[in-house]
Steps between C-alpha positions, in 0.01 A plus 500: 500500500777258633564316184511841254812470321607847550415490826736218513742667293501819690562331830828392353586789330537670865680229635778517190481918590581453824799272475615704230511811657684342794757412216500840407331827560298736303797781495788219409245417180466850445914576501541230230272632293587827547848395408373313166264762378752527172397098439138573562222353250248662288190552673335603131346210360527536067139412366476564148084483510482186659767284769628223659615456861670167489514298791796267677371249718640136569073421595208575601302381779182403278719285229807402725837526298508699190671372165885366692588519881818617426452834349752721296414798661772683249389349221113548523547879561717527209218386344273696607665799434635406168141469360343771574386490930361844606614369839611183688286361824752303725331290767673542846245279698720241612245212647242470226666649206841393609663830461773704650597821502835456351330433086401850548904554492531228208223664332653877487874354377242353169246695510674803215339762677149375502339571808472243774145451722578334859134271506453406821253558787673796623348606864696758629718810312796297621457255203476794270826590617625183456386430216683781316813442674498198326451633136069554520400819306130440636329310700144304508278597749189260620167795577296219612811369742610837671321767682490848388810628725732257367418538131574884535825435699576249239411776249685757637832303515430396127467857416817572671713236344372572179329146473159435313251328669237230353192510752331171480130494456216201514182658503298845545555545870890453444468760182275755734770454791828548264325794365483656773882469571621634187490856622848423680624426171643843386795344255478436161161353405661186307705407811140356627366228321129385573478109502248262541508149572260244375650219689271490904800468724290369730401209317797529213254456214477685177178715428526552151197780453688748779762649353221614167257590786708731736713716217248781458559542889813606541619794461579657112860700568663180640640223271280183550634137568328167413653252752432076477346292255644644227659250273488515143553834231143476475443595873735771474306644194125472696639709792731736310127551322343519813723829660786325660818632419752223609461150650698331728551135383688193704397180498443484106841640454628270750383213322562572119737312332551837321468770733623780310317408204154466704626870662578649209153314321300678811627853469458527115148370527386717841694757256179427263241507765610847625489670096156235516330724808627810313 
């Protein structure tokens, strides 16, 4: 429907694709990072029984701005990293997240080798490309907002750049489509993480009960996300408990006073929730 916010977001996503690769083709991308494959990131994400994939974002289109407008990119991936991030989400999405491409380059010169997610709403392989020109070692990737050709082309060029992919689920007919893509993935099995979102992006409200009622679905040999909502230790413990193996937190981190304490707080405690499920 017209006023879906991924519809919305898609349409500009292929707008920004376009007049990027006016800028600058797929084989120029491809020469750079042919040419910086000795600088490349991790695409291994450490989780020690339980992780978190911290997120960078200046705000979010539900909340507006997020903790100060003017960002220290540096400083809040050094940060991250310092206390304990499995990996580091960087918004991209320049109109409602007010992103840009470039803190993906900020983020890798902080980042001490923790790998770096480009979170966008990547449309085309193009932007995978892009992305780890930039200094991405994976890549999100919307099921609900792509059709099945482009997720495998957007697989296959993950596969070939050595990138991991988080596939972005939001309920059983995105899970039942995914899973039928993941036959293209023939790379290392924890190179493809399974998320799902409990925030509708059509409506950009929080169901709490989803991301509890979908785990059992998806599939048991890839590691498990828990994406929005998640806000306190005490949320990180519940779905550690309930089979996820990571979570990928922004706006709470955003808006601590203390974020690597409240990282560092979450991993210990989904830390507990994994030996709790055991």
């Amino acid at each position: 429907m017209s006023d879906d916010f991924l519809v919305k977001m898609a349409a500009q996503s292929r707008i920004r694709c376009t007049q990027a690769q006016q800028q600058r083709s797929m084989t120029d991308w491809m020469n750079v990072i042919a040419a910086d494959l000795g600088e490349s990131s991790p695409a291994t994400l450490t989780v020690n029984g339980f992780g978190v994939i911290a997120e960078v974002k200046r705000r979010s289109p539900a909340l507006g701005e997020l903790n100060q407008q003017a960002l220290d990119i540096a400083d809040r991936v050094g940060v991250y990293a310092a206390q304990g991030a499995s990996a580091i989400s960087v918004l991209t999405e320049p109109e409602y997240f007010s992103g840009e491409l470039t803190d993906l380059r900020t983020a890798k010169a902080y980042s001490q080798h923790v790998p770096l997610m480009r979170k966008d709403f990547i449309v085309d392989p193009y932007q995978v490309i892009e992305g780890k020109a930039y200094g991405a070692s994976g890549v999100l990737l919307i099921v609900r907002m792509l059709d099945r050709s482009t997720i495998r082309a957007c697989l296959k060029i993950a596969l070939q750049l050595n990138m991991f992919v988080l596939l972005e689920c939001f309920d059983e007919t995105d899970i039942q489509q995914m899973g039928a893509l993941l036959d293209v993935w023939n790379g290392p099995k924890e190179h493809c993480l399974i998320g799902v979102n409990s925030r509708d992006l059509a409506t950009l409200r929080v169901i709490p009960t989803q991301l509890e009622r979908l785990v059992g679905l998806l599939p048991r040999d890839f590691m498990k996300v828990a994406e929005s909502g998640l806000e306190t230790p005490e949320d990180a413990y519940r779905l550690a408990a309930a089979g996820y193996d990571l979570a990928l937190v922004g706006t709470a981190l955003m808006r601590a006073n203390q974020p690597g304490n409240l990282l560092q707080a979450m991993v210990k405690s989904g830390q507990q929730g994994t030996a709790a499920r055991l």
